[in-house]
N, C-alpha and C positions, 0 to 999 in steps of 0.2 A: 823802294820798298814794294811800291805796285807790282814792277815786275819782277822782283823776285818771289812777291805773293801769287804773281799769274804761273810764275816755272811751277811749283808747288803743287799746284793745282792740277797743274799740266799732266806732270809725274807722276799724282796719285792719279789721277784720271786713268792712264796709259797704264797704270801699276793694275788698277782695278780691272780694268777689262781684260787684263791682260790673264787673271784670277777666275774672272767668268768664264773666257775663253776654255781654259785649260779645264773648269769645272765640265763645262757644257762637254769636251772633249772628250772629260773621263765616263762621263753620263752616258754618251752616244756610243764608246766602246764596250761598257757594261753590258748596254741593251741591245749589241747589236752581236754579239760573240756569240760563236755557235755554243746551245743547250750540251752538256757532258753527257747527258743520255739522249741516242739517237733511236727512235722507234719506227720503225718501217712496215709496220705488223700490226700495233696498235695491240702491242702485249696486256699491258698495264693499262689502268682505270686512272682517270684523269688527276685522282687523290695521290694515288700509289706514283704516279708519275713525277708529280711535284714533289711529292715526301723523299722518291730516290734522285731528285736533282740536287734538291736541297744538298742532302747528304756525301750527294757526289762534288758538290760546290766545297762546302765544310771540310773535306779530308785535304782537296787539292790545292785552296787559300792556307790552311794550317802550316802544309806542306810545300808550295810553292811546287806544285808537283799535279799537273793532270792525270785528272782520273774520270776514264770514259768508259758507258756501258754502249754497246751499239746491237743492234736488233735489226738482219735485213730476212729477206723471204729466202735466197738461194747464193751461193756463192758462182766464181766465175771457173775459170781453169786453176786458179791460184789455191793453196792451201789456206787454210783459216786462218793461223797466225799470221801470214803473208798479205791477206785480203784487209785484215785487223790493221795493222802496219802502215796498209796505205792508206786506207782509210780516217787513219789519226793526222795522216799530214796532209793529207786532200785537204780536210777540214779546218785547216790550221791550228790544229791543238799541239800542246808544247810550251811548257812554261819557262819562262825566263829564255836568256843566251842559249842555254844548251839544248832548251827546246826537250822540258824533263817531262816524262808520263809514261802513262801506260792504259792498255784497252782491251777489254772482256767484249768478243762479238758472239754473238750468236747466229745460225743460219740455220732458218727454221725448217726446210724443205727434207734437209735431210739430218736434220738433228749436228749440226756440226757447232764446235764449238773452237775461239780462236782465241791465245791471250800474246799481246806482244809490248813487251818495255821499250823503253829508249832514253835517253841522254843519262841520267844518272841513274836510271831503272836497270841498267844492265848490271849494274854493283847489287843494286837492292834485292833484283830477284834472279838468285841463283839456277842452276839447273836442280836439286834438292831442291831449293824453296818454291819453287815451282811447282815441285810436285806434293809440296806440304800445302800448296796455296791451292790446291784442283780439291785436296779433301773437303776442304772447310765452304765452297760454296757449291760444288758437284751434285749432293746427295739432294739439296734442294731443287738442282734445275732437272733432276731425271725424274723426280717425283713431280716435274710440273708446278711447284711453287718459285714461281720464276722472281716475284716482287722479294722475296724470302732470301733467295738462292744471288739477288743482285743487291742487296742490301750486307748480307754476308758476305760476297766479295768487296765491298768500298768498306768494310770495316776492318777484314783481313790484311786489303793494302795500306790501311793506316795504320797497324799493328806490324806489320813487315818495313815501313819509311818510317815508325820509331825505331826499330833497332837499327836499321840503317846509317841512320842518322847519329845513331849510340855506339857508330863503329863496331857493331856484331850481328850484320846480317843474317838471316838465317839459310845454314848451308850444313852438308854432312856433317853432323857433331854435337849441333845445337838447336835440331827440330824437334819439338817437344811431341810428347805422346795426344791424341783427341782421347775422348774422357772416353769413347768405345773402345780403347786401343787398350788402355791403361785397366778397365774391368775385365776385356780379354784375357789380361796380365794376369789380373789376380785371380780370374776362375783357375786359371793354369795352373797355378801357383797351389790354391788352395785345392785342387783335383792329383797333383805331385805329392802333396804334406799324405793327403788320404790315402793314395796309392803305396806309397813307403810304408805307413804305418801299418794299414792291410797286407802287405807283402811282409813287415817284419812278423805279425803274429804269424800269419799261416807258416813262417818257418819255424817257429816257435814250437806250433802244434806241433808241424811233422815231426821236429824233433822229441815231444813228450812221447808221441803217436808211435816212432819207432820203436822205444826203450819198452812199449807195453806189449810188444809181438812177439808172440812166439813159435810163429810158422812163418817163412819167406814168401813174398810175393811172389809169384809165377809172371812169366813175361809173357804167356801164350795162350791162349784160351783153350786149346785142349787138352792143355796141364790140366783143366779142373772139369774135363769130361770124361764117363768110364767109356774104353772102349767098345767099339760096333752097338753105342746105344741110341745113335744119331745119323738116321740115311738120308740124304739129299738127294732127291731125286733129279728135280729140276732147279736151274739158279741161272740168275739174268740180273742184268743190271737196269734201273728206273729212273729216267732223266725227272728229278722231283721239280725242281727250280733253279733258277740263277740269279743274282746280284749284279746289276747293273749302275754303274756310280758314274755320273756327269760332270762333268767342271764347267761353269760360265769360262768362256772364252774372252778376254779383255780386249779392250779395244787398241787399234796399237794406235801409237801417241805419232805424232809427223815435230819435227822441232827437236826443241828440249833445248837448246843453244842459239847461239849466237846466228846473223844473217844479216843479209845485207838488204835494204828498202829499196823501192824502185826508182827512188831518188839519191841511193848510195849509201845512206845513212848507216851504221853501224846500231841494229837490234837484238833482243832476245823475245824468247814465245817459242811455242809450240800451239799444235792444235790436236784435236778429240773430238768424240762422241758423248754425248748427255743423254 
């Protein structure tokens, strides 16, 4: 009985530490993983920092799915998306087996901006949804509300790995209108109803306007002058003004598809201007 009472002991002894071990283990990889937001710039205030790691931690535990902002000064020979890329796996981010994420860089020097998926990111963000996913955090990092502009993208990607997830990525078919797109709609809309309706009376008129005439229009203006009562001497023409119309020029995008990492990996991303 003793020594069956000493095995017992033994086992949970061995069982126990064995419990701490693995605790301690999971502890020391917690605290020792790279941050999902990398700041090289010193963007963000130390509040705004925490508040977007948190956030960034929140979508990609939910999701099993990394989700990285990264912030350097300059990029190198590499395009943004490309620099992005490696940068995720330099760091070893990459959830699960497949090694799932994706990463929003920015390079402050000359305003570039880099986004690139991988393992199950390549399903999720389409070449369309890519370009529905540049609306929705874009307008905040050109206007300089960077904390604004990187909290709207980890909410976007958790909004894009639900439907993902729900088997209906978003791709040609199924990208929804932004609420500016959709008031663009309806001025149209409601600027079209106005236009018809002003175009039906004025025919309306001409048509009452015709039936009350009883001299024909002349097509010429000197139907309605008497002869030799009007001498032009001199006549010249006066350059008054001109109209001159501008277009922003768009920045062109590098990516939009698939590529390959400097490790071989099969990605997707493009890169841009902010």
């Amino acid at each position: 009985m003793k020594k069956k009472d000493r095995d017992k002991r033994l086992t949970s002894g061995w069982f126990f530490l064995l419990i701490v071990l693995l605790a301690l283990g999971a502890s020391t990889s917690c605290a020792t993983a790279a941050p999902r937001y990398i700041d090289e710039v010193g963007l963000l205030s130390p509040t705004q920092n925490l508040e977007l790691r948190q956030r960034l931690d929140q979508v990609s535990e939910a999701h099993r799915f990394d989700v990285v902002v990264a912030v350097v000064r300059d990029l190198d020979y590499r395009a943004a998306h490309l620099y992005a890329a490696d940068l995720f796996e330099d760091r070893g981010f990459g959830y699960g087996p497949g090694e799932d994420g994706a990463i929003l860089l920015l390079a402050m020097a000359e305003r570039d901006f880099g986004f690139a998926a991988l393992g199950s990111g390549i399903g999720a963000f389409t070449p369309a949804g890519q370009e529905y996913l540049d609306k929705l955090f874009l307008p905040d990092l050109r206007e300089d509300h960077y904390f604004e502009g990187f909290l709207a993208f980890a909410n976007a990607v958790d909004d894009f790995l639900v439907m993902a997830d729900g088997g209906t990525p978003y791709d040609s078919g199924n990208i929804p209108l932004l609420a500016s797109e959709r008031r663009a709609y309806q001025l149209i809309a409601v600027g079209a109803s106005l236009f018809i309706a002003l175009l039906a009376a004025l025919i309306t008129a001409q048509i009452a306007k015709s039936q009350l005439k009883s001299i024909r229009q002349q097509q010429y203006a000197h139907d309605y002058m008497r002869k030799d009562s009007l001498v032009v001497a001199t006549s010249r023409d006066i350059f008054l003004y001109r109209n001159v119309t501008r277009q922003k020029k768009e920045q062109n995008k590098k990516g939009g598809g698939s590529f390959t990492t400097s490790s071989g990996r099969k990605a997707t991303g493009h890169s841009g201007k902010f």
